[in-house]
N, C-alpha and C positions, 0 to 999 in steps of 0.2 A: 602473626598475621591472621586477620580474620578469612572465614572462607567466605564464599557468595553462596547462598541458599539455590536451589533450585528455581524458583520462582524469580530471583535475579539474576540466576544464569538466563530464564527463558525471556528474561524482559530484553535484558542487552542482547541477545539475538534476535528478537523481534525487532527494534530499535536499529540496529545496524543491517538489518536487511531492508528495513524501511529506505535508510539512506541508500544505501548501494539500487536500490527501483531506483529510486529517483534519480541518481546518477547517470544508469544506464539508459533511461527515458531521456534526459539532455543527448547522450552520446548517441543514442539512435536518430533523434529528431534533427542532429544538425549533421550528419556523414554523407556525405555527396558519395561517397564509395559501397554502390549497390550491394554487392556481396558482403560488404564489412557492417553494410546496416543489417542484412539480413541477420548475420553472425549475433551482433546486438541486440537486434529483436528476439532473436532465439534465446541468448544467453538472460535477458530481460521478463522472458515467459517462464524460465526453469526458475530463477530467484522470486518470483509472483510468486511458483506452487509449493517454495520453500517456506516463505514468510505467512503466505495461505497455512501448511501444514504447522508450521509454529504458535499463528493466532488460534486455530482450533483446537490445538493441545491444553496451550493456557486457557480459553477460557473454559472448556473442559472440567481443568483444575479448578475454577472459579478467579483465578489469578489476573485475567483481563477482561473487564465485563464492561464492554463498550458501552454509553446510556441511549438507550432509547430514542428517534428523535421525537420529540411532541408535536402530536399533528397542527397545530397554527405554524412550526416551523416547518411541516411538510408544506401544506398549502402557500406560502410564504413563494418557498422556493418554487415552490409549481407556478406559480404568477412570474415570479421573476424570468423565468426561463420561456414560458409562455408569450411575454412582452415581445422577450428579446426574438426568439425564433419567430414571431409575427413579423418584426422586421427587417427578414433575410428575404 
């Protein structure tokens, strides 16, 4: 059996803490039960500064090197967003 390198042990925990945010952002955003959303917000900010401390480590390593984005795609979005917020 092969083993998993280091570099794809840290991808599939970067990856599976990606899902489990998103998870807990659905489970937060629809709990009518104050206290149990609380619980979820909280438990949803600890898995952030996990997946935070995992993406800093890899790219660190060189292992995840997010691109850049290009400023015509910055500007893009800043219109985009600019439109919409004008008409709230």
């Amino acid at each position: 059996m092969a083993m998993m390198s280091d570099k794809e042990v840290m991808g599939d925990i970067l990856a599976t803490h990606k899902h489990i945010t998103a998870a807990y952002n659905s489970y937060s955003n629809e709990c009518m039960h104050k206290p149990l959303r609380e619980d979820l917000l909280n438990i949803l900010r600890e898995e952030h500064n996990i997946q935070s401390g995992v993406f800093t480590e890899m790219e660190k390593r060189g292992w995840y090197v997010p691109p850049c984005a290009e400023q015509q795609m910055i500007d893009q979005t800043k219109t985009k967003f600019q439109s919409v917020s004008a008409t709230l």
